[in-house]
C-alpha positions in Angstrom: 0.0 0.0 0.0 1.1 3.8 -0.9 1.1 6.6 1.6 -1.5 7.8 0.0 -3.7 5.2 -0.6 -3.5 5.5 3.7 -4.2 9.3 3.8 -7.5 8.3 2.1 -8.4 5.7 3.7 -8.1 7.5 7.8 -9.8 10.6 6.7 -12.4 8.4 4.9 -12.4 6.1 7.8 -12.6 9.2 10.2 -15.6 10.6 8.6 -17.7 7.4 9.4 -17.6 8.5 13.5 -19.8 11.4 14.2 -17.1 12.2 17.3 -14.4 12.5 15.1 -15.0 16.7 14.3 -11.8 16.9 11.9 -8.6 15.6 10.6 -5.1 17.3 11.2 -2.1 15.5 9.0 0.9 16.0 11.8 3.6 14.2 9.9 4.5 12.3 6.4 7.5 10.4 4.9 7.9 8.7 2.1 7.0 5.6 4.0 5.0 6.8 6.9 2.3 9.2 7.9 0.8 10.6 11.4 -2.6 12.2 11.6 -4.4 13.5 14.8 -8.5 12.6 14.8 -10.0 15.6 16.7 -12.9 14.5 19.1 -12.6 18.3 21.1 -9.9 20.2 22.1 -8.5 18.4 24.8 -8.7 15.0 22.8 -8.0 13.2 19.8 -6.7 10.1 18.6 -3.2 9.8 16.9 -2.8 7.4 14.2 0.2 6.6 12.7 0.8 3.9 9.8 4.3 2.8 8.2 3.7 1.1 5.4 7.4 0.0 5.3 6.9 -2.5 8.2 3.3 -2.5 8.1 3.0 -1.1 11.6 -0.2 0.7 12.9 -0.7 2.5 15.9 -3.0 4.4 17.9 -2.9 6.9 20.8 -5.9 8.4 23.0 -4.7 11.3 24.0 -6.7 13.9 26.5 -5.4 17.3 28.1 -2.1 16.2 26.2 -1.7 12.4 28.5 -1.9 9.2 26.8 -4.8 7.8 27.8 -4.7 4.3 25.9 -2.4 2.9 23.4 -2.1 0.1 21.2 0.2 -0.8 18.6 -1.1 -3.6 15.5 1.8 -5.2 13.4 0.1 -7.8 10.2 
């Protein structure tokens, strides 16, 4: 998969859950990309996908403390 091909998909992806209230791309590579999914303005989710290694990875984060993690490697 292309780095694009993953921008698409999380903002698509994002725009299926009525919590999510935008999208904010925070980093990109050649090979990786970070977004932060705003839910208000103490929270969001971070996502992060390198397509290199295939590694996914989310982040909860309120009043800037991660609140849950989790890290998904196919």
């Amino acid at each position: 998969m292309n780095i694009k091909k993953v921008r698409h998909q999380i903002v698509t992806a994002a725009r299926d859950f009525p919590v999510i209230s935008s999208t904010e791309l925070i980093d990109e590579t050649n090979y990786a990309v970070k977004y932060h999914l705003i839910i208000d303005q103490l929270t969001f989710v971070q996502v992060y996908h390198n397509v290199d290694t295939d590694t996914i990875s989310y982040v909860l984060v309120r009043s800037l403390s991660r609140i849950y993690g989790r890290d998904c490697c196919d």
